[in-house]
VMD Tcl script that builds the backbone (N, CA, C; Angstrom):
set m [mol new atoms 153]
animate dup $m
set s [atomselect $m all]
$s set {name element resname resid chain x y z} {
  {N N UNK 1 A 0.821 -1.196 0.000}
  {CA C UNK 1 A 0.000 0.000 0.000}
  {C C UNK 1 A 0.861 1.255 0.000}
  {N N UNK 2 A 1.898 1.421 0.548}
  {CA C UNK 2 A 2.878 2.162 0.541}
  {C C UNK 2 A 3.553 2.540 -0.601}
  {N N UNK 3 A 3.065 1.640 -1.523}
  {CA C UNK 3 A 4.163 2.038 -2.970}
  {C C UNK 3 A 2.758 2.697 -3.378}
  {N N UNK 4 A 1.657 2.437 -3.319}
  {CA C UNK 4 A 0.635 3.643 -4.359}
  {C C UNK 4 A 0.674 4.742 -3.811}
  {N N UNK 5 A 0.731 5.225 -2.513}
  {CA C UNK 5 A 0.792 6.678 -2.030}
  {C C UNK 5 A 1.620 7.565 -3.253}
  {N N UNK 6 A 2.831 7.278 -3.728}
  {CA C UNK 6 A 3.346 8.135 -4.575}
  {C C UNK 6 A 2.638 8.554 -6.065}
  {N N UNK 7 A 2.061 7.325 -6.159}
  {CA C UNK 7 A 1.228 7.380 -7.233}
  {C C UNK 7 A 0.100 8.416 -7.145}
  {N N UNK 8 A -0.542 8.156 -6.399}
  {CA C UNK 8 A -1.862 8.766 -6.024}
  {C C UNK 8 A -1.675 10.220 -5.785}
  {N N UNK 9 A 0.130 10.945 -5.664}
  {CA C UNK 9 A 0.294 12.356 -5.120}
  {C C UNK 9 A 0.766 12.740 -5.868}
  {N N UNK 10 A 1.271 12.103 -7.527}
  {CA C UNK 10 A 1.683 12.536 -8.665}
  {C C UNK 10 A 0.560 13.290 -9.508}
  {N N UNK 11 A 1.081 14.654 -10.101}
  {CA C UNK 11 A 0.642 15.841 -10.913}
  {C C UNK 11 A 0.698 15.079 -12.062}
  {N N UNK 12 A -0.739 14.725 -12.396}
  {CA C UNK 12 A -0.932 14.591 -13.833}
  {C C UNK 12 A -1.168 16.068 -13.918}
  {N N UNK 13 A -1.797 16.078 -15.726}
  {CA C UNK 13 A -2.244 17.697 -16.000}
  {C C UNK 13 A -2.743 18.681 -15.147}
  {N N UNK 14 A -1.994 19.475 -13.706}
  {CA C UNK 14 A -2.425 20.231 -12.974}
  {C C UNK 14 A -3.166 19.577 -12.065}
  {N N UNK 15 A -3.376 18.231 -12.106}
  {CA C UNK 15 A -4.278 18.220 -10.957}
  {C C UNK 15 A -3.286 16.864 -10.344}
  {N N UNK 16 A -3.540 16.157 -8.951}
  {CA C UNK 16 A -3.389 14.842 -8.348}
  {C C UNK 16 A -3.757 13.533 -9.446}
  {N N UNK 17 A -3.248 12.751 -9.217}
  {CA C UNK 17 A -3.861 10.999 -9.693}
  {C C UNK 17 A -5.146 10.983 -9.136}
  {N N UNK 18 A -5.311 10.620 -7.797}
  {CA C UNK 18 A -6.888 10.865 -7.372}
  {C C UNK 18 A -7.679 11.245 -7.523}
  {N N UNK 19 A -7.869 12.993 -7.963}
  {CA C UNK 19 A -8.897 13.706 -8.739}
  {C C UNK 19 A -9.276 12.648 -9.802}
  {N N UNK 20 A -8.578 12.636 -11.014}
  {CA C UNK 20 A -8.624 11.792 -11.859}
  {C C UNK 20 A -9.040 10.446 -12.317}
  {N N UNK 21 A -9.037 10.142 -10.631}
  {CA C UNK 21 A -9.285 8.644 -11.329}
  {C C UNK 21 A -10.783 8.935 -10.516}
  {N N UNK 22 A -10.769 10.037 -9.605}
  {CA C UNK 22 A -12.182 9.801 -9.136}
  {C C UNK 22 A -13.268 10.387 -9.877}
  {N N UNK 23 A -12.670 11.363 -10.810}
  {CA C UNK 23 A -13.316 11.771 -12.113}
  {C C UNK 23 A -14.136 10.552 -13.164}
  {N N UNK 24 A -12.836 9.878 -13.636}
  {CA C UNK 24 A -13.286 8.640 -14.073}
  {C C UNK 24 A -14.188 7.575 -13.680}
  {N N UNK 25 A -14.099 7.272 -12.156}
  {CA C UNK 25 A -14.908 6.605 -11.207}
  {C C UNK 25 A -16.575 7.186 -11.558}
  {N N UNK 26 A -16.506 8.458 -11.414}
  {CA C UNK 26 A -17.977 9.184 -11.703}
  {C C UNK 26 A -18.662 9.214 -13.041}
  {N N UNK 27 A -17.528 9.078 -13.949}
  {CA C UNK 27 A -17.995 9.254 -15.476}
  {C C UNK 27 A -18.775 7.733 -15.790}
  {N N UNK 28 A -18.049 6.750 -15.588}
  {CA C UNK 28 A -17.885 5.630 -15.309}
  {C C UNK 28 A -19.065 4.938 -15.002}
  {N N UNK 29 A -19.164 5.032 -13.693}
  {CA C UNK 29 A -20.923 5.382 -12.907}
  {C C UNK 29 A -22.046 6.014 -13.592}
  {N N UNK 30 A -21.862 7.017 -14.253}
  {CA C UNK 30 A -22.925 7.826 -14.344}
  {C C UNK 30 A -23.392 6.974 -16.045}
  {N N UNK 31 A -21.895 6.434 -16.636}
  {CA C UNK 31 A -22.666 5.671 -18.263}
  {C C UNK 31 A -23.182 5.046 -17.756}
  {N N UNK 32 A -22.885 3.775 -16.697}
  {CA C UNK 32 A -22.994 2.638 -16.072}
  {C C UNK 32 A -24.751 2.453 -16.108}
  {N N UNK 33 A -25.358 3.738 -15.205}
  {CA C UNK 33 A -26.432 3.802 -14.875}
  {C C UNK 33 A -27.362 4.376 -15.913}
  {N N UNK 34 A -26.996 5.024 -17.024}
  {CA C UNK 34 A -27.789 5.602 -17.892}
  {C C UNK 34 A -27.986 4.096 -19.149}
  {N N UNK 35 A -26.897 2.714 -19.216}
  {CA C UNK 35 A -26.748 2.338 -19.795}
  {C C UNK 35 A -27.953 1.330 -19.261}
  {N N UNK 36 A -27.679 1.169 -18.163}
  {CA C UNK 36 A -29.104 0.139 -17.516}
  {C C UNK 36 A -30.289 0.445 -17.297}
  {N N UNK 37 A -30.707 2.456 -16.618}
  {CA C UNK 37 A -31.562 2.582 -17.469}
  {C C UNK 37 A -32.440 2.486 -18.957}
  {N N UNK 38 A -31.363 2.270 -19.839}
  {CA C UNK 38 A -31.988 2.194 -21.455}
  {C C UNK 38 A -32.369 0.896 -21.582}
  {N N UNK 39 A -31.540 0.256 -20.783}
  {CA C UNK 39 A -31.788 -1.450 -21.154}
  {C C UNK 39 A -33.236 -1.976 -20.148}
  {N N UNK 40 A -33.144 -1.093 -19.088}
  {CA C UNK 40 A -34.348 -1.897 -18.815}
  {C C UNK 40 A -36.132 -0.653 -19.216}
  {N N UNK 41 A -35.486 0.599 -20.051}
  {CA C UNK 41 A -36.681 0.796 -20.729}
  {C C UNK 41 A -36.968 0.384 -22.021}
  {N N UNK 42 A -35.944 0.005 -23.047}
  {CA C UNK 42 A -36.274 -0.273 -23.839}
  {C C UNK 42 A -35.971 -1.414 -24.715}
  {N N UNK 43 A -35.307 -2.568 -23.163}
  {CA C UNK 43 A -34.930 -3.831 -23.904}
  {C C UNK 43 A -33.381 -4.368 -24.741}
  {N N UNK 44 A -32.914 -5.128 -24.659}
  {CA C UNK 44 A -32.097 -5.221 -25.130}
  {C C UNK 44 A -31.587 -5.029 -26.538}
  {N N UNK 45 A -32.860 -4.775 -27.676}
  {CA C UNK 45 A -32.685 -4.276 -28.878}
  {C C UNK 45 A -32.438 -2.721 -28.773}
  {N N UNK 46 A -32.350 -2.125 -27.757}
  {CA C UNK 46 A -32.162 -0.953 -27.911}
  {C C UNK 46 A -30.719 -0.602 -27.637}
  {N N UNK 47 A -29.895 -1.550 -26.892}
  {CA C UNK 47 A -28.526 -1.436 -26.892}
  {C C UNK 47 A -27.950 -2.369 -28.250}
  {N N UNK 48 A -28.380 -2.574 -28.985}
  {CA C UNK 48 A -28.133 -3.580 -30.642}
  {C C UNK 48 A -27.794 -2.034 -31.400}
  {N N UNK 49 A -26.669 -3.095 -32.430}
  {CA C UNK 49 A -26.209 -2.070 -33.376}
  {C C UNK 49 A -27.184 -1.543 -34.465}
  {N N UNK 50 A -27.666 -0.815 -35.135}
  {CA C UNK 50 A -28.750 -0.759 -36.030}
  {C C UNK 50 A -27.898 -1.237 -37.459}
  {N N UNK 51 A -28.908 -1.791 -38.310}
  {CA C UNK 51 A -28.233 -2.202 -39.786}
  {C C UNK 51 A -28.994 -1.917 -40.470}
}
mol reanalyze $m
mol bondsrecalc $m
mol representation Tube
mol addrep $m
């Protein structure tokens, strides 16, 4: 656990690792739930590719 601390306090673009990944964590979440909303309103043909 001691070796990610450095990780986690490294400056990506202006900000921490953490911001970032908790950014991602939320983005992540938020398809997650919009994706299972669709599927359970409109079925699994609605996540199908159209042809």
């Amino acid at each position: 656990m001691d070796s990610l601390l450095p990780f986690f306090a490294a400056d990506f673009p202006d900000q921490p690792a953490w911001v970032w990944l908790g950014f991602v964590g939320v983005v992540a979440a938020l398809l997650a739930r919009g994706l299972v909303s669709l599927w359970q309103a409109r079925g699994p043909a609605a996540l199908a590719a159209p042809r």
